[in-house]
FIMIKOL-531805 format. One record per residue (C-alpha): x, y, z. Coordinates in steps of 0.05 Angstrom, whole numbers, plus 32768, in hexadecimal, padded with zeros to 4 digits. Example, Ala and Ser with C-alpha at 12.3 -4.5 7.8 and 13.67 -1.06 7.14 Angstrom:
2
80F67FA6809C;81117FEB808F;
! end
This chain:
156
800B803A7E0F;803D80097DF8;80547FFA7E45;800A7FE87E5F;80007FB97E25;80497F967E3F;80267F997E7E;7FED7F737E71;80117F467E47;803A7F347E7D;7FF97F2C7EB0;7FDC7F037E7B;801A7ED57E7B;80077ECF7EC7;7FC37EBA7EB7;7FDC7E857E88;80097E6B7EBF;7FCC7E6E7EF3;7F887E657ECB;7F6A7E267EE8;7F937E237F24;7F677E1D7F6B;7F747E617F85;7F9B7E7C7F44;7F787EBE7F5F;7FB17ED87F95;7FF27EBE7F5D;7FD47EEA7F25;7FC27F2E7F59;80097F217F73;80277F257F30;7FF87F5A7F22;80147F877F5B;805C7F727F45;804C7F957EF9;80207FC47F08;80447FDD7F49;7FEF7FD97F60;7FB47FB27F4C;7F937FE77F26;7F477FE37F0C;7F557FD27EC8;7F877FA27EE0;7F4B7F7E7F04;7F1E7F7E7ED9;7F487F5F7EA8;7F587F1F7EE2;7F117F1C7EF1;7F057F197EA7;7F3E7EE97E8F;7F367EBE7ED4;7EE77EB57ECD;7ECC7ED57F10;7EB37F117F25;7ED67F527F2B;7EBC7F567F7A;7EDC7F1A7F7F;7F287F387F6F;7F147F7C7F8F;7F017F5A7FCA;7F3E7F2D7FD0;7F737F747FB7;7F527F927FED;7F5C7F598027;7F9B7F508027;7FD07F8A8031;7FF97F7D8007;7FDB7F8F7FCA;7FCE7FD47FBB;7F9C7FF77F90;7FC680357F80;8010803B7F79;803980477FB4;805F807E7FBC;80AB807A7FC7;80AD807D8009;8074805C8034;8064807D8071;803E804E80AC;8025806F80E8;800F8030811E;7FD1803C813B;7FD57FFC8160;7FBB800481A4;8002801181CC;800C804781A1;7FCC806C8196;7FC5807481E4;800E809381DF;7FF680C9819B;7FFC809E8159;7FB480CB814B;7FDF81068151;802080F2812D;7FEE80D280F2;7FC9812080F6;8011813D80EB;8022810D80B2;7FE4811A8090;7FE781648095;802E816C807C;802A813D803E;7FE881588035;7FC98110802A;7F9E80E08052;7FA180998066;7FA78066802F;7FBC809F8000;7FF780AF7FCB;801A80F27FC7;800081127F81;8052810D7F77;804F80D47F84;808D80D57FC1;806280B97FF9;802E808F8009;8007808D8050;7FEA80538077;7FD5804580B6;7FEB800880D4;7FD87FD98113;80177FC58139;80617FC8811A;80787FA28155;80A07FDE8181;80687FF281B4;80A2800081DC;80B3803B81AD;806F805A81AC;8058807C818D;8078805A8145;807A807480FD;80A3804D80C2;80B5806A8085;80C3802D8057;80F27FFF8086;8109804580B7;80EA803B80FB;80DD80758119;80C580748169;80B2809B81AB;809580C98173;807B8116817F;805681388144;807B816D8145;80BB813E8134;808A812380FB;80A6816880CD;80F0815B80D4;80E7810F80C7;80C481158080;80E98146806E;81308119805F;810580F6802E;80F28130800A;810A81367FC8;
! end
């Protein structure tokens, strides 16, 4: 209990720094994500409450931009592209793997929390498609059945 009250306390130090500001909105959800490890519900409630606008208003803008989150991410985040070089080469089939051996779906957390899945556009290697990166690991030229052997070294 004590820890979510020093989390809003530091959020509402953010506020302080940002109420009034033109477009204080994105500095107080990034320092949001940075406490919180997320932008939680309560968390935006509270900025839509302490900044004066609407909580659609900083759901719609979490939810814009990637890099906020709504959950916490796992330890290890796991991006299958589905950009267009590698979804004609089987992304579909390497993302089916992923999500039947963490037993999670896209935009999900592991209940242990260890892993977190996303589905991205391009990661830049269409040369290497079909691509997969687990945190900054790039992993190319991708089979599902390699996808069991790959998760597994970051299995605690």
């Amino acid at each position: 209990m004590t820890e979510q009250k020093d989390k809003f306390a530091k959020l509402q130090e953010a506020i302080d720094e940002h109420k009034g500001q033109k477009g204080a909105l994105m500095p107080v959800l990034q320092a949001a994500q940075s406490i919180f490890d997320c932008v939680p519900l309560d968390a935006q409630e509270y900025i839509a409450d302490a900044l004066g606008t609407t909580l659609s208003d900083v759901y719609g803008v979490a939810t814009f931009y990637s890099q906020f989150s709504l959950q916490p991410k796992g330890k290890y985040v796991v991006g299958v592209c589905l950009g267009t070089a590698c979804y004609v080469r089987g992304s579909q089939k390497v993302l089916d793997r992923v999500e039947k051996e963490l037993g999670i779906k896209v935009g999900i957390t592991s209940k242990d929390g260890q892993f977190t899945l996303q589905a991205t556009r391009c990661l830049g290697a269409c040369g290497l498609a079909p691509v997969m990166m687990v945190n900054d690991e790039v992993y190319g030229r991708l089979t599902a059945d390699e996808i069991p052997s790959i998760l597994e070294k970051y299995r605690d």
